[in-house]
C-alpha positions as CSV (number, residue, x, y, z in Angstrom):
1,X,-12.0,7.3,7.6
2,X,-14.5,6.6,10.4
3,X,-17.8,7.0,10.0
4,X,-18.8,9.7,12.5
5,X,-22.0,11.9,12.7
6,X,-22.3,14.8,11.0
7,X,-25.6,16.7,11.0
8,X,-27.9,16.5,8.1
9,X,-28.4,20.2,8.1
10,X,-25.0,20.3,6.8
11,X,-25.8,18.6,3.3
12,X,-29.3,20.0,3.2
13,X,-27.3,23.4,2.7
14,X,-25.2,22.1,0.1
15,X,-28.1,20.8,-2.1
16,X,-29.8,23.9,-1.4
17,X,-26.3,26.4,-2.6
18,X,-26.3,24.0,-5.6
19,X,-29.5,23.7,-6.9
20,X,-29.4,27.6,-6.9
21,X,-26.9,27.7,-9.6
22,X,-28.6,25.3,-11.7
23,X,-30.3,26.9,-14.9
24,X,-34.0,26.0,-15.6
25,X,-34.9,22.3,-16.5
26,X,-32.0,21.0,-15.3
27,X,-31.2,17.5,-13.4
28,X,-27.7,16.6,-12.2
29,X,-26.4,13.1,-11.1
30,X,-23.2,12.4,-8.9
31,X,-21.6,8.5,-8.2
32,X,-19.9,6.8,-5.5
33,X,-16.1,6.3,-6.1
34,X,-15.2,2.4,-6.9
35,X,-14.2,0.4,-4.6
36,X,-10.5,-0.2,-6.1
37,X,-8.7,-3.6,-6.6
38,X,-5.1,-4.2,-5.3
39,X,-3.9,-8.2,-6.4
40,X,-5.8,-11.4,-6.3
41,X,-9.2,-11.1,-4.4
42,X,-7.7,-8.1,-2.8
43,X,-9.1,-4.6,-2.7
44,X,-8.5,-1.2,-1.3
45,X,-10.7,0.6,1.6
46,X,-13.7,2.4,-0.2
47,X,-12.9,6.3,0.0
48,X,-16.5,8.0,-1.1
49,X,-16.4,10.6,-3.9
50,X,-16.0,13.8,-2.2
51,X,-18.4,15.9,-4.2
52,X,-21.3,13.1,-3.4
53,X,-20.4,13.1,0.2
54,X,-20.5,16.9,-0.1
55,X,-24.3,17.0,-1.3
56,X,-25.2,13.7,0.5
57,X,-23.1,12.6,3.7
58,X,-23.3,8.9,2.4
59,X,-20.1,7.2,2.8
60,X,-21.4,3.8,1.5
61,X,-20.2,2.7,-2.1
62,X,-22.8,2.5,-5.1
63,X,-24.5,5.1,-4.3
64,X,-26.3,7.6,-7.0
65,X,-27.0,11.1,-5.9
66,X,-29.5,12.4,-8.3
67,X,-30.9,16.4,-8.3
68,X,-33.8,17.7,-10.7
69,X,-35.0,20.8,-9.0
70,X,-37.6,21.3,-12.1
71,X,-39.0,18.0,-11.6
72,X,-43.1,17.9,-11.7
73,X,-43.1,15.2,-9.3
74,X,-41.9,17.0,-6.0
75,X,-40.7,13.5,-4.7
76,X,-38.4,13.6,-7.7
77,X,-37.1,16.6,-6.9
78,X,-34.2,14.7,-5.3
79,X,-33.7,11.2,-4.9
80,X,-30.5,9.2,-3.4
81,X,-30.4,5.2,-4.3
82,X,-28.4,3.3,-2.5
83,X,-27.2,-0.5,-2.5
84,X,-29.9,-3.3,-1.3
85,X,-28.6,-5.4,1.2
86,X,-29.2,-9.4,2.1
87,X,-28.0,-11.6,4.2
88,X,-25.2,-12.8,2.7
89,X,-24.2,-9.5,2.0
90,X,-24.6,-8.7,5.5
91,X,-22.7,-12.0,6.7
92,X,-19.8,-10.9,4.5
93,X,-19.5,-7.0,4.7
94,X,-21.6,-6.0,7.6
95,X,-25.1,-4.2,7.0
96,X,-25.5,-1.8,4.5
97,X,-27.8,1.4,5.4
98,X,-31.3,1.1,5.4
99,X,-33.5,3.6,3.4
100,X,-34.4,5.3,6.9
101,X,-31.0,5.6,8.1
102,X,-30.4,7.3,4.4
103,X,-32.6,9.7,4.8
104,X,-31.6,10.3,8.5
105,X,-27.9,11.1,7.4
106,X,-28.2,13.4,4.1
107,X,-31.8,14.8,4.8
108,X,-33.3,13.5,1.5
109,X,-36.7,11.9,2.4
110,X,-36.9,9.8,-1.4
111,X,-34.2,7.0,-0.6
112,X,-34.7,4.0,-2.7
113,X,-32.9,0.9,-3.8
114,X,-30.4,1.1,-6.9
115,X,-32.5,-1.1,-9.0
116,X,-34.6,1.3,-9.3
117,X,-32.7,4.2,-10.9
118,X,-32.7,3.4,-14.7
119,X,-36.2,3.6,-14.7
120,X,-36.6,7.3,-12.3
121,X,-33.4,8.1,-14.5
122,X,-35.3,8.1,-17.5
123,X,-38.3,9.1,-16.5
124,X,-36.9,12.6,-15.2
125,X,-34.5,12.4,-18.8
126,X,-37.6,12.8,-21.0
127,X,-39.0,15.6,-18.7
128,X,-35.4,17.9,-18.7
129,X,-32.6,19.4,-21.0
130,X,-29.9,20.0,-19.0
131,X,-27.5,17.6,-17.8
132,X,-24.8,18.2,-15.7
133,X,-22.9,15.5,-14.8
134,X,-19.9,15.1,-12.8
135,X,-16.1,14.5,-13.6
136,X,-12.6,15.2,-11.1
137,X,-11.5,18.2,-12.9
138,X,-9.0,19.4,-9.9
139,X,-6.0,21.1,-12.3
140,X,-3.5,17.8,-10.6
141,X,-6.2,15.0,-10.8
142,X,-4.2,12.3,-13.1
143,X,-7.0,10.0,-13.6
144,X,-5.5,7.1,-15.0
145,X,-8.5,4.6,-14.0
146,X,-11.7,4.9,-15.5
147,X,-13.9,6.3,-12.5
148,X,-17.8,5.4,-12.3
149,X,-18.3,8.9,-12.9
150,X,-16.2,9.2,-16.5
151,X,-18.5,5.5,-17.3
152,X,-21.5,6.7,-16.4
153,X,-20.8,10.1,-18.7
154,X,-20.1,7.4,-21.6
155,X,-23.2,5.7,-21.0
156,X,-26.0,8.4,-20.2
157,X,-24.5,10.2,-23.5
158,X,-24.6,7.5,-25.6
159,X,-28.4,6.4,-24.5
160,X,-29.5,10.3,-25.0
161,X,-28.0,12.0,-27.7
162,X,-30.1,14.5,-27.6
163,X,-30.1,16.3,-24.2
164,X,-27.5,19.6,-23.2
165,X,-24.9,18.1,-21.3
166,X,-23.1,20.3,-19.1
167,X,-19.7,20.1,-16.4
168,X,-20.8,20.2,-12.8
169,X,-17.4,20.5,-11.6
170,X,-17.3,23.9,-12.1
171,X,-20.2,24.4,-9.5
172,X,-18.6,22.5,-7.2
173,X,-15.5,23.4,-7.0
174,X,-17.0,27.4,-6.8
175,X,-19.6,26.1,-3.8
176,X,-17.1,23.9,-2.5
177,X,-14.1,26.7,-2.0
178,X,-16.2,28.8,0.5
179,X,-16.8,26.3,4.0
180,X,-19.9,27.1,6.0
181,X,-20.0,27.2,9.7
182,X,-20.6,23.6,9.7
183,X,-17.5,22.6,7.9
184,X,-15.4,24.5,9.8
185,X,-16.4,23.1,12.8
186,X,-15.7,19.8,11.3
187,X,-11.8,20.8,9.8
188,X,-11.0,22.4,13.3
189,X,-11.8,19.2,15.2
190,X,-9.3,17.7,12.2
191,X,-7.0,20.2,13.5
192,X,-7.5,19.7,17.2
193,X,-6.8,15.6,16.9
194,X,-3.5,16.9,14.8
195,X,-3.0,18.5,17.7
196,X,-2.9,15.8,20.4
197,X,-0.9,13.7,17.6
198,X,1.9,16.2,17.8
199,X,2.1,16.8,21.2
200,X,2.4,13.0,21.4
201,X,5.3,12.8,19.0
202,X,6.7,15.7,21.1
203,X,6.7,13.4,24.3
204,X,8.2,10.7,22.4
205,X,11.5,11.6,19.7
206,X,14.7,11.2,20.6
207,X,17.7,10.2,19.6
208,X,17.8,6.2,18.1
209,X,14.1,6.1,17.4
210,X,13.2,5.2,13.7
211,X,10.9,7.1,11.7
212,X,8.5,4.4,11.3
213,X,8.0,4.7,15.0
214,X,7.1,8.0,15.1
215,X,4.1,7.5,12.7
216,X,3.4,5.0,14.3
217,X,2.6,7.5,17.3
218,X,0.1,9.7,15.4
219,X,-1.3,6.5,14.0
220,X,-2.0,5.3,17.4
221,X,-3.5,8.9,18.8
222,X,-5.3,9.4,15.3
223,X,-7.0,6.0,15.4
224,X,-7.9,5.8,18.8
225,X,-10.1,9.0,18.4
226,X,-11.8,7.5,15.3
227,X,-9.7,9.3,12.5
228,X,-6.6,8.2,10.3
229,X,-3.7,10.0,8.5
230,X,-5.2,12.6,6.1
231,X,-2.7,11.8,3.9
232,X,1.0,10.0,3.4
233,X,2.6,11.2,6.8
234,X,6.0,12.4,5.9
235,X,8.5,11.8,9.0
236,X,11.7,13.3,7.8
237,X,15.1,13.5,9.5
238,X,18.3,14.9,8.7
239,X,18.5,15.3,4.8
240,X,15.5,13.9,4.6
241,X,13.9,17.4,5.2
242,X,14.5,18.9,1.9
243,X,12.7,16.0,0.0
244,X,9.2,17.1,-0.1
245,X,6.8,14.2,-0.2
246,X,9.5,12.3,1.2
247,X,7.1,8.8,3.1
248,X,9.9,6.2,3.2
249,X,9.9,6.9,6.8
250,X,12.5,4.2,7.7
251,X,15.3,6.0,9.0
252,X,16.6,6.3,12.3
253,X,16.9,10.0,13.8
254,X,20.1,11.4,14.8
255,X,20.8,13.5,17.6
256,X,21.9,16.7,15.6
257,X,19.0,15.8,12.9
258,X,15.9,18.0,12.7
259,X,12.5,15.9,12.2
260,X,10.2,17.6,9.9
261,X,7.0,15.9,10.3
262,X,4.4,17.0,7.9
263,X,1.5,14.9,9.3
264,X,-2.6,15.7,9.9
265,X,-5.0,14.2,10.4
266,X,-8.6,13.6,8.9
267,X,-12.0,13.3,10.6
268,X,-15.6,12.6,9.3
269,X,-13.9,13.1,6.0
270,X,-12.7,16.4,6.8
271,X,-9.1,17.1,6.1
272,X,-6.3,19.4,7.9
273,X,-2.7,20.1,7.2
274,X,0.2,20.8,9.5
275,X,3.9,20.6,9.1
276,X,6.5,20.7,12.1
277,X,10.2,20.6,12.6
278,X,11.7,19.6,16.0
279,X,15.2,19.1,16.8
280,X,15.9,15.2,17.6
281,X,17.7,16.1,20.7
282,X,15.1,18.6,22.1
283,X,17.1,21.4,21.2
284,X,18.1,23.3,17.8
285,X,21.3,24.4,17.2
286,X,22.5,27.7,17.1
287,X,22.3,27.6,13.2
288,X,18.7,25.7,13.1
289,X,17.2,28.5,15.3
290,X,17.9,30.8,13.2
291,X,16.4,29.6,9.9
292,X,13.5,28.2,11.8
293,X,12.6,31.9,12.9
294,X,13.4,33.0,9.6
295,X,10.6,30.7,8.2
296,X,8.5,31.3,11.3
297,X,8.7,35.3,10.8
298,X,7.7,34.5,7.1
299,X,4.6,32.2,8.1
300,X,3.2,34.5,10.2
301,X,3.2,37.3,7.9
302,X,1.4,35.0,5.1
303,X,-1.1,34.6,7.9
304,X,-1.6,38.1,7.8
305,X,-1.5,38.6,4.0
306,X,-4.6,36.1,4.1
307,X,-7.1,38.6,3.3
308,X,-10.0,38.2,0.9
309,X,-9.6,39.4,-3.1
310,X,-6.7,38.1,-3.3
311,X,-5.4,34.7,-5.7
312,X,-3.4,31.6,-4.2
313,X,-0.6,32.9,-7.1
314,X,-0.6,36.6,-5.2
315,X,0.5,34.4,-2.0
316,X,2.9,32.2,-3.9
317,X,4.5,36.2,-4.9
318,X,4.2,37.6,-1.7
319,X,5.9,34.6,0.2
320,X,9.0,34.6,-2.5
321,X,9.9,38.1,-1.6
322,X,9.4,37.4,1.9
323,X,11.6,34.4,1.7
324,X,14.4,36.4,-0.5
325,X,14.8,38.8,2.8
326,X,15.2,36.3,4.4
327,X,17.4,34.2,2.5
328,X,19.5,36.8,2.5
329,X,20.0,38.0,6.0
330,X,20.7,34.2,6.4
331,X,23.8,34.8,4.1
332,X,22.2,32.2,1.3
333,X,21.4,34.7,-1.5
334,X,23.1,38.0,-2.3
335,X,21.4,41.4,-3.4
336,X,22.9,40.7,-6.8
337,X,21.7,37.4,-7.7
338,X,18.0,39.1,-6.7
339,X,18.3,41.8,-8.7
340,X,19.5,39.8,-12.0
341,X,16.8,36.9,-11.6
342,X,14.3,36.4,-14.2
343,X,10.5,36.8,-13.6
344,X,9.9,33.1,-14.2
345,X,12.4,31.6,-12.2
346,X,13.2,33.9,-9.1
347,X,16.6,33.1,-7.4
348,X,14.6,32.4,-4.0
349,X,13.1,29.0,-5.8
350,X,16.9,27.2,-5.0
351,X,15.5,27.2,-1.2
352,X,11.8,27.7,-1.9
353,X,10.1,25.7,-4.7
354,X,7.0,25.0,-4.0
355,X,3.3,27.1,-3.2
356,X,3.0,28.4,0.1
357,X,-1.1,28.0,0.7
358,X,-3.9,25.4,-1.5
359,X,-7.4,25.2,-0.2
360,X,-8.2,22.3,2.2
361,X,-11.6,20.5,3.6
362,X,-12.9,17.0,2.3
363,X,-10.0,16.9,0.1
364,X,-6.1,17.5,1.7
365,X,-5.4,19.9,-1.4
366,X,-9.4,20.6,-2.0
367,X,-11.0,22.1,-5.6
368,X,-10.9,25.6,-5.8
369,X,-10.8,27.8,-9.6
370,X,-7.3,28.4,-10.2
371,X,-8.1,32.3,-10.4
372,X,-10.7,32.1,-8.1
373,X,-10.3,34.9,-5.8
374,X,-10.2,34.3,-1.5
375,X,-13.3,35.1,0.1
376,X,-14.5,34.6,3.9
377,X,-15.3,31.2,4.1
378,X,-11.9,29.7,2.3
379,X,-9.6,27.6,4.6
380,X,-5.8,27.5,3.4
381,X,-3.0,26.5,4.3
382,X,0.4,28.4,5.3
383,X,3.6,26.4,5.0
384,X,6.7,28.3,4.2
385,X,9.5,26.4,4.3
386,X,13.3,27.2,3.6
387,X,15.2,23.8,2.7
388,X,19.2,24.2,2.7
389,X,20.5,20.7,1.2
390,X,24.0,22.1,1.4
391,X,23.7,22.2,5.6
392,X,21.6,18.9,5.7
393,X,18.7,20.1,6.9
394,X,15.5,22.2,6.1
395,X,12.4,23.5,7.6
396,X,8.6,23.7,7.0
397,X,6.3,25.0,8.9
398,X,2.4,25.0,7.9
399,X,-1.0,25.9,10.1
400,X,-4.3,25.5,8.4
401,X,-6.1,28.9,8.7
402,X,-9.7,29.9,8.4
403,X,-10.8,33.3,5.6
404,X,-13.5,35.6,8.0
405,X,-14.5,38.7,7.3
406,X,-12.6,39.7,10.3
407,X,-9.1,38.6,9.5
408,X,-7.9,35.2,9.3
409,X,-8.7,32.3,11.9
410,X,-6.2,30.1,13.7
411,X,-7.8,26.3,13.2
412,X,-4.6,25.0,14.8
413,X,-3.5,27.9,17.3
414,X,-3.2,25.7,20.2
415,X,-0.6,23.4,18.6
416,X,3.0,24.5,19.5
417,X,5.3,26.3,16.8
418,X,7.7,28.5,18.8
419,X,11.1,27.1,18.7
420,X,11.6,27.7,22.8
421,X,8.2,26.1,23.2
422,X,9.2,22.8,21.2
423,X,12.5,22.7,22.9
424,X,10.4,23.0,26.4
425,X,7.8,20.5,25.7
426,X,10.4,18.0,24.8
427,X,12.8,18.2,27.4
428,X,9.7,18.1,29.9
429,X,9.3,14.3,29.3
């Protein structure tokens, strides 16, 4: 991801919604992700630890985020160490942020060196009791690599036996659900660069192009505006539609294939989500219209159904009977096989099996509480999708949505979705 500005006053209000829900005497510590190693001297692209990014803004590795609100020294109170630089260093990987350019980006005025944190680490240890330390606890995370985090647990428990140690997760994933004005702001210019990625696309399928060149599209209207693919762009034609993290993306397109492209992009390490499927030939057939408003007439009542005190599950519920209709005005599921399905595998799940919102911002499928209940602030996504392997095609369709107290907010309401407005925009070039 780019490295863009963001203002400080964003991260200022993080620290601030954290350190609220920290009990007395307590200090908590967050660490930059690893920089990852592929083969040889190879290595991957640093991607920062979203929860440190959240409290910080720092996207530079080997950096220690370190809270202690009941600290006596008030300089104490907070204090971000970050990774000395030199010259070879420099000559190698570029300069590394200065303590003043630190400060400048997260708002924390105590920036100092790394070499100095075991000894402000332990210094604050013998004044506290409670330790809350940091771990990716999202209900999917399969961490198979030892994170710095999960060391640093191993270590700091080991050295202080004694102390309460507590999950910060938890807090986080509760602050982290509900976006303030600033991260919205930041997702919907996400959305709006999706947006001129589409309408790219839109200019340029056809029948005979490959896959690969379509991504290749966004890439080059993502990049060129400073951000990159939020995640693994799927660029499905033809069959391809009904596999659902399909990214082999190496097929030519057809002219009777639809393309389902599920592909966002991300921006100052804000995330959105948006899933589309065009007709190759710039125009659905009879049959492909017809499921597409289906699904379309099903996404925008989950918009609608968006509405605070609700759970992610009540969605998943709401969209299966939505989709059962219309599975069965489509002539794909009879009244009978409804009525005799059991409550833990509905009949609709042959043609819709997966959930139709998760909570997005720094993360594509960001932490939320599994029962957590929607409040203003959340921002979901909506992707119904009906997939009909038998008929070679299927189709998704998925906005990302803002929670307000006033019904739910559009993030990507400019980006075409009607079927006649697709087939318009594409025959136009």
């Amino acid at each position: 991801m780019k490295a863009m500005p963001l203002s400080a006053a964003l991260f200022v209000l993080n620290r601030e919604r954290l350190v609220k829900k920290l009990p007395p005497r307590s200090l908590a510590v967050l660490n930059a992700n690893d920089i990852m190693p592929t083969n040889a001297d190879g290595m991957m692209g640093h991607a920062q630890n979203a929860d440190l990014f959240y409290l910080a803004g720092v996207r530079q590795e080997e950096t220690i985020l370190l809270l202690a609100p009941d600290a006596f020294e008030p300089k104490l109170r907070e204090v971000l160490f970050i990774r000395e630089s030199n010259e070879q260093l420099a000559t190698w990987e570029g300069r590394k942020l200065t303590k003043e350019q630190a400060a400048q980006i997260s708002g924390i005025q105590n920036v100092r060196w790394l070499s100095e944190f075991p000894t402000v680490f332990r210094q604050i240890m013998g004044e506290l009791e409670n330790v809350f330390l940091n771990l990716n606890e999202h209900q999917r995370a399969d961490t198979a690599v030892e994170t710095r985090d999960a060391r640093f647990v191993v270590e700091t428990r080991k050295k202080f036996p004694l102390h309460q140690y507590r999950r910060l997760a938890p807090l986080l994933h509760e602050l982290r659900a509900v976006k303030s004005e600033h991260e919205i702001a930041a997702i919907k210019a996400a959305c709006d660069l999706t947006g001129k990625g589409f309408r790219r696309a839109l200019k340029f399928v056809r029948p005979g192009v490959n896959e690969v060149e379509v991504e290749a599209e966004f890439a080059h209207e993502f990049i060129r505006h400073h951000g990159a693919f939020a995640y693994p762009p799927i660029i499905a034609s033809g069959a391809n539609n009904n596999v659902l993290h399909y990214t082999q993306n190496d097929q030519v397109c057809k002219k009777s294939d639809l393309l389902l492209l599920d592909v966002a992009a991300g921006l100052d390490n804000y995330m959105s989500d948006l899933t589309r499927t065009i007709p190759v030939s710039g125009k659905f057939s009879r049959r492909q219209k017809q499921v597409y408003n289906a699904v379309l007439r099903i996404f925008r009542a989950q918009v609608a159904a968006l509405t605070p005190g609700k759970t992610t599950k009540d969605l998943r519920l709401e969209c299966d009977e939505r989709t059962a209709k219309e599975c069965v005005d489509l002539g794909l599921l009879k009244l009978s096989e409804i009525k005799k399905q059991k409550p833990d595998a509905p009949a609709v799940k042959k043609f819709f099996m997966h959930g139709v919102s998760h909570s997005i911002g720094l993360d594509v499928h960001d932490v939320m509480k599994v029962d957590a209940k929607i409040a203003p602030g959340w921002v979901l996504t909506v992707e119904p999708a009906i997939y009909i392997p038998a008929e070679g095609f299927g189709i998704r369709i998925e906005n990302t949505v803002a929670v307000t107290n006033d019904g739910p907010l559009g993030l990507m309401t400019g980006i075409p979705i009607e079927a006649d407005e697709i087939e318009a925009l594409m025959n136009r070039h």
